[in-house]
C-alpha positions in Angstrom: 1.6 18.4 41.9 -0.4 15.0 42.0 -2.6 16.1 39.6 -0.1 17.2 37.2 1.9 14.1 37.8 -1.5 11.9 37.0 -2.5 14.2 33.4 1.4 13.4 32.4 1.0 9.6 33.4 -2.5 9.4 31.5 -0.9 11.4 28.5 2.0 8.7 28.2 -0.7 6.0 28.6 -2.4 7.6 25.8 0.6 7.9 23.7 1.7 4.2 24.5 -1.0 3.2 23.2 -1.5 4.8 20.1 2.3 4.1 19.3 1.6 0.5 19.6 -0.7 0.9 17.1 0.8 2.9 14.4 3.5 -0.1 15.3 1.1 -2.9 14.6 -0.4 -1.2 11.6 3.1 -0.9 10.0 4.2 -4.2 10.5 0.6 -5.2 8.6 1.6 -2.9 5.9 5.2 -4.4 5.7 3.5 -7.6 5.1 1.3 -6.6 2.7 4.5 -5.2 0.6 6.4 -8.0 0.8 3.7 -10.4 0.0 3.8 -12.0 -3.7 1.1 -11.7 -6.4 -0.8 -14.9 -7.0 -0.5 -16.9 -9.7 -4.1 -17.1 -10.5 -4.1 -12.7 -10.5 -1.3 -13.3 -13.1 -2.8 -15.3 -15.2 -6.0 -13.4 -15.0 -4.1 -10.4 -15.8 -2.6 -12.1 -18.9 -5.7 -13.2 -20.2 -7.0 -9.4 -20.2 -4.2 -7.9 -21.6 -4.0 -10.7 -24.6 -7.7 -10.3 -24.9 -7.4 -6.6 -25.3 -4.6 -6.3 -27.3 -5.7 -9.2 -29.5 -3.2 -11.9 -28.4 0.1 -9.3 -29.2 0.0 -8.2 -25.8 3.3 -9.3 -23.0 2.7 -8.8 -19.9 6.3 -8.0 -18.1 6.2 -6.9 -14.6 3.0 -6.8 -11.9 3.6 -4.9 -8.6 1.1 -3.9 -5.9 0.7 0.1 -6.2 1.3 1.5 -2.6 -0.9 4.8 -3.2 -4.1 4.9 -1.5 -5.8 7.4 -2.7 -6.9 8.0 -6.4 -5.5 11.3 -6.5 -2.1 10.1 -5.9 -2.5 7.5 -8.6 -3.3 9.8 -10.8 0.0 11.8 -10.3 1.7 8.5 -10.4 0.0 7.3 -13.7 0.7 10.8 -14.8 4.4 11.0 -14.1 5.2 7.8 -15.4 3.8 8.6 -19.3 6.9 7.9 -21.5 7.1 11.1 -24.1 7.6 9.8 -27.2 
């Protein structure tokens, strides 16, 4: 019965621990969401777009894109193609 009684303690130690984590992780990731873009990436941003589109070009909203892999940004660039 000890022995069980130790695995199940060790398990909950375990699982403690690695809920802590994910916990600490997330609140990082909150952080990183609600964090503003710089006005420096703005402007830099600005200038390429007005340098590629030969000064007719507006830039109108910036956001951080949440996906991490480039798979799923593909599926997001893809679903997001206006039909004209």
């Amino acid at each position: 019965m000890t022995d069980r009684l130790d695995a199940t303690s060790t398990s909950l130690q375990k699982a403690t621990a690695r809920l802590n984590q994910a916990e600490s992780e997330l609140a990082e990731l909150r952080k990183r969401v609600d964090a503003d873009i710089p006005e420096d990436t703005v402007i830099a941003i600005s200038a390429a777009v007005s340098a590629y589109l030969g000064n007719r070009g507006k830039v109108k909203a910036i956001r951080y894109n949440r996906h991490k892999t480039w798979a799923a940004q593909g599926r997001q660039i893809q679903q997001q193609r206006n039909l004209r």
